[in-house]
Structure formats: structure tokens, C-alpha cells
C-alpha positions in Angstrom: 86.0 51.7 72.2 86.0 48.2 71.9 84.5 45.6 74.0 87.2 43.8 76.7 86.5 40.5 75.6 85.5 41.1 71.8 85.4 38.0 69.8 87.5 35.8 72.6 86.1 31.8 73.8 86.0 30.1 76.7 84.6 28.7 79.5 83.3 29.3 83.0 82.6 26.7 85.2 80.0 27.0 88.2 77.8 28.9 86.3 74.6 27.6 86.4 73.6 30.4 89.1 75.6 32.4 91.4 78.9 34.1 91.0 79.4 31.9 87.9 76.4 32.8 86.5 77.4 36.7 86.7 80.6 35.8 85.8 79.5 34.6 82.6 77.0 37.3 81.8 79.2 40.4 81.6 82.0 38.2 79.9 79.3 37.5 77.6 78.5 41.6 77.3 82.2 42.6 76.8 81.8 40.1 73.8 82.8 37.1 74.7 81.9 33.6 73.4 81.3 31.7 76.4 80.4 27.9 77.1 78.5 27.7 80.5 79.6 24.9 82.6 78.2 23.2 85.6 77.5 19.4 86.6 74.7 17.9 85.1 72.5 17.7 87.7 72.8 21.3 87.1 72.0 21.5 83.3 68.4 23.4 84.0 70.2 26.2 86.0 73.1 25.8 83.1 70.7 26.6 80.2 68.7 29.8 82.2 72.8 31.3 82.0 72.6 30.5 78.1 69.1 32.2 77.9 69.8 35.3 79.9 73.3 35.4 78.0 71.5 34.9 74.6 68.2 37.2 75.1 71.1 40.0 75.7 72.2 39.5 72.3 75.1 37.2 73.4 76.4 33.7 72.2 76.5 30.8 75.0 76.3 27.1 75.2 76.0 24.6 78.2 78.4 22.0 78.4 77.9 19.6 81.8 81.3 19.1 83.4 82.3 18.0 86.7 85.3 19.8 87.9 86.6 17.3 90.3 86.9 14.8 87.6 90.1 14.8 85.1 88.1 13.4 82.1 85.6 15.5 82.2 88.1 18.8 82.6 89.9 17.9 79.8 86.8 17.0 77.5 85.1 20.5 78.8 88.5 22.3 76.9 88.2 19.9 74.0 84.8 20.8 73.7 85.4 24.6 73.6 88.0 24.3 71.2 85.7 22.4 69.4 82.5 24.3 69.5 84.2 28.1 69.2 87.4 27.1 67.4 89.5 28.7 70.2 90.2 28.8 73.6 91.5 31.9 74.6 90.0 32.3 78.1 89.0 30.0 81.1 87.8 31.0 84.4 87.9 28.3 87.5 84.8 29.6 89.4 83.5 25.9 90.9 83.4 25.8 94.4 81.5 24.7 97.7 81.9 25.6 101.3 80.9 23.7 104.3 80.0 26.1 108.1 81.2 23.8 110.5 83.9 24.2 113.0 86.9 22.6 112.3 87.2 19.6 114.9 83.8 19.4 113.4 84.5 18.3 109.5 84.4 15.2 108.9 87.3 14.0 106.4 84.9 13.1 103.8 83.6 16.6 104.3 87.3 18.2 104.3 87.7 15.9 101.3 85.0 16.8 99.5 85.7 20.7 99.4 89.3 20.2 98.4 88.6 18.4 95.5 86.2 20.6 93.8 87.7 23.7 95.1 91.7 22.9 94.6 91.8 20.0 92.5 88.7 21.4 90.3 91.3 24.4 89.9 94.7 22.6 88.9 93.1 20.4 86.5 91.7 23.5 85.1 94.8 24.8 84.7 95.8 21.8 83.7 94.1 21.0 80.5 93.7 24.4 79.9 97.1 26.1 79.9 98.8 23.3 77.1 95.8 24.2 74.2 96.7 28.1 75.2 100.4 27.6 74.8 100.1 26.0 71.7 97.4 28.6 70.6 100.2 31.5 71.1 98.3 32.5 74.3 95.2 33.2 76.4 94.2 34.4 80.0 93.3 32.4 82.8 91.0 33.7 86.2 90.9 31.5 89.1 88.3 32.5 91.6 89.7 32.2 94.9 87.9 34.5 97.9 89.4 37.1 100.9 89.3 33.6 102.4 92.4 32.5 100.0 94.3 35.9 101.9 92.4 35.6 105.7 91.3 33.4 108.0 87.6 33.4 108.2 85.9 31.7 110.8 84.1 28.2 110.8 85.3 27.4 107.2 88.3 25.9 107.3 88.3 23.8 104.8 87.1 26.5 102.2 89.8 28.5 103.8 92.6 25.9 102.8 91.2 25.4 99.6 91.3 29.7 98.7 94.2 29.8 99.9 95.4 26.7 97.6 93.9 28.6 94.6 96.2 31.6 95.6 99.3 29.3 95.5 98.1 28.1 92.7 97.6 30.9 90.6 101.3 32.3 91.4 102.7 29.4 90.3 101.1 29.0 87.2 101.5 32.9 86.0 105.2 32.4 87.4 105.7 29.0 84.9 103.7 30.6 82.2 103.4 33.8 81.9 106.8 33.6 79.8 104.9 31.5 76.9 102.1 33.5 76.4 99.2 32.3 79.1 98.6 35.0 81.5 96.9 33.3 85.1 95.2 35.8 88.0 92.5 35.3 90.2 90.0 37.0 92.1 89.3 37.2 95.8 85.5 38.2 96.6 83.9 38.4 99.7 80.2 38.8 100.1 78.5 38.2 96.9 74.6 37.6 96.2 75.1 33.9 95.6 72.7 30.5 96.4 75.7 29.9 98.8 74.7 33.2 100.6 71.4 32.5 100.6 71.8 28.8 102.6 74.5 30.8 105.4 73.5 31.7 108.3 72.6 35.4 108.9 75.4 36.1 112.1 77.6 34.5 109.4 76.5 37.1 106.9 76.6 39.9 109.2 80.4 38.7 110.0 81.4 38.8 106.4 80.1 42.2 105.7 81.2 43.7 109.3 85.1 44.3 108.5 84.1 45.8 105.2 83.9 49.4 104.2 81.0 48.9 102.2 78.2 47.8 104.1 76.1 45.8 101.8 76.3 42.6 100.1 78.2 43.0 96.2 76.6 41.3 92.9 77.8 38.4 90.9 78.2 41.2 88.1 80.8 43.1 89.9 83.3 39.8 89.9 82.5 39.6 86.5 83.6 42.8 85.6 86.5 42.0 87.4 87.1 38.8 85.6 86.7 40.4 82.5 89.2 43.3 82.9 92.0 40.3 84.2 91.4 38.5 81.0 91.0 41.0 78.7 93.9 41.8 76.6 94.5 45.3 78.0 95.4 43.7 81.1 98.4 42.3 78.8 101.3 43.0 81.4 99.7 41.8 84.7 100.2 38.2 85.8 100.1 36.3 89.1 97.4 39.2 91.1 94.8 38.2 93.3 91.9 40.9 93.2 90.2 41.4 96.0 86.8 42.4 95.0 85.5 42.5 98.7 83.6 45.8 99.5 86.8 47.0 100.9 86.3 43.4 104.0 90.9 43.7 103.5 91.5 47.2 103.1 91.7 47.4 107.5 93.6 44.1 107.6 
């Protein structure tokens, strides 16, 4: 059988380490082409993706993007097009979170984590969604979190920013889906990430309390995820958010 993503180019952004990293590695082993993005002061943790990607027999490149910035969004999907001759896939993983309650945030804080989250999302789509129409097509993942479908305590911003990536996404498969460019997004919950590692443990154990799998999941397991959404087999499902959450909604 062949490979989900045989042949197909792209991007992923945030994946110098983390979620973004994994996303990238199993799009890279269902046969994907796949430019690693991150910002630059991330470039080291950008090019250990490309190695792990490449020692597995896969083809990567690094390209430093900042996700909040419209100039650099739109030069990242130039630059795809230009280094793989295509863009059939982009996946919106960049994100931060701040654990603060929220009379606590500061704006600049609140301001800060809506602009890479959302804004890093919708100029994704953006710049992104044009080439693919033109190109007769492509797939599109945003990567929201159960915190886009739930409330989840002391991150509020994060919270509004998931749950802008949800809105998001249904509006873009809604305008879209109709000319070719298929947009979903996935909704993980507790994932092996550098974010994970910084939280603190109560706010671990709250995370993986509600779910009915009691242990943290692995970057891989969104990508897998990811990669079934945007492959072609998914060809008649627009506008989902997948949890992938260790079963943290299945109660809810």
C-alpha cells in the first residue's frame, strides 16, 4: 500500500522540537517532502528535525520563519514552492502558552499568545490557501488543542487562542473546501513536548486526570494524525477537529 503522504510538499511550522518536531517526522515517513520551520533563534533545534528526518531516509529542509509576522509567512510558502516545486500540504503547529490566572495576564502577555497562536494560524491560511487554489488543491492541518473545545484552567489566553483556531478552521474548509483546499485541525491534549516539560506537575496531573488513558501521548501520535487529515484518502472530510487526547473529552 502506498504511503499517506507519498511524494506531497510542505511545511510545518514549530518544529524545531516538540509536537512539531513529531509532526514532521512521521509526515516525513508516510513520504512527505517537508520544510521544517521555526524562528531563527530556533535554527539549531530546526536542523536536528532535518537530521532525524534525513538519517530515516527522508527529504527535509529548515526554513526560519516567524509565524506572527506576514512577510515572513508568505515568504515561508514562497519558499516551499520554490524549493519542492509544490505546495500541497501546510500544517499551522506554532504556538505558546502562558500558566497564569487570568486577572493575572498581563496584556502584553494576552497579546503575545494571540498573535503567534491565532494570527500565526490565519496568516497561514492565508498565504497558504491562494498558491493551493491555484495549484488545483492541497490539505491544510491547523493544530488547535482540547483547549480549542474546553475550558482548561489557568490558560486563558491559550484557551481563546484554540478555540480561535477552531473557528478558524471551520471557516476556512466552509470557504474552500468547494475549490479544492481541504482545512482540519487537531485537538491534542497531553503530549511529550518542551512545553510539558516547563508546566507545573499539579498541572500535568490535571491534564491527564479526565482522560481515559492515563499517561502522557507522543508527538508521533499527532503526527500520525496530521498525516491521515492530509492525506488524500481523507479526500471527503473537511472542517473536523480531532481530538487526539488520550480519551481527556470522551466524559465531557
Amino acid at each position: 500500500m502506498a504511503q499517506l503522504m507519498e511524494d506531497k510538499a510542505g511545511y510545518v511550522t514549530g518544529a524545531a522540537g516538540g509536537i512539531g518536531r513529531g509532526i514532521a517526522q512521521e509526515l516525513a515517513k508516510e513520504g512527505a517532502r517537508v520544510v521544517v520551520s521555526d524562528l531563527e533563534s530556533a535554527t539549531e533545534g530546526g536542523q536536528e528535525t532535518v537530521r532525524l528526518i534525513e538519517e530515516a531516509g527522508g527529504r527535509a529542509t529548515f526554513i526560519a520563519a516567524d509565524v506572527a509576522q506576514p512577510d515572513q509567512v508568505e515568504a515561508l510558502v514562497q519558499r516551499t514552492v520554490e524549493v519542492f516545486g509544490a505546495l500541497d500540504y501546510a500544517v499551522n503547529n506554532a504556538g505558546v502558552a502562558i500558566h497564569k490566572p487570568l486577572a493575572e495576564v498581563s496584556p502584553e502577555d494576552f497579546d503575545r499568545v494571540i498573535s503567534i497562536n491565532l494570527k500565526g494560524v490565519f496568516l497561514g491560511l492565508k498565504y497558504a490557501i491562494p498558491v493551493m487554489v491555484d495549484a488545483g488543491g492541497g490539505a491544510i492541518v491547523n493544530v488547535a488543542s482540547v483547549a480549542g473545545l474546553t475550558g482548561v484552567d489557568l490558560i486563558g489566553p491559550y484557551t481563546a487562542s484554540k478555540h480561535g483556531i477552531v473557528g478558524l478552521t471551520k471557516n476556512a474548509a466552509l470557504e474552500y473546501s468547494g475549490r479544492g483546499v481541504r482545512v482540519n485541525a487537531v485537538a491534542p491534549n497531553a503530549i511529550r513536548t518542551p512545553l510539558m516539560d516547563v508546566s507545573p506537575p499539579e498541572f500535568i496531573e490535571g491534564l491527564i486526570a479526565p482522560q481515559a488513558m492515563k499517561r502522557v501521548g507522543e508527538p508521533e501520535e499527532v503526527g500520525f494524525a496530521v498525516a491521515a487529515l492530509l492525506s488524500d484518502r481523507s479526500g471527503f472530510t473537511p472542517g473536523v477537529t480531532l481530538p487526539v487526547d488520550g480519551g481527556y473529552l470522551t466524559g465531557a
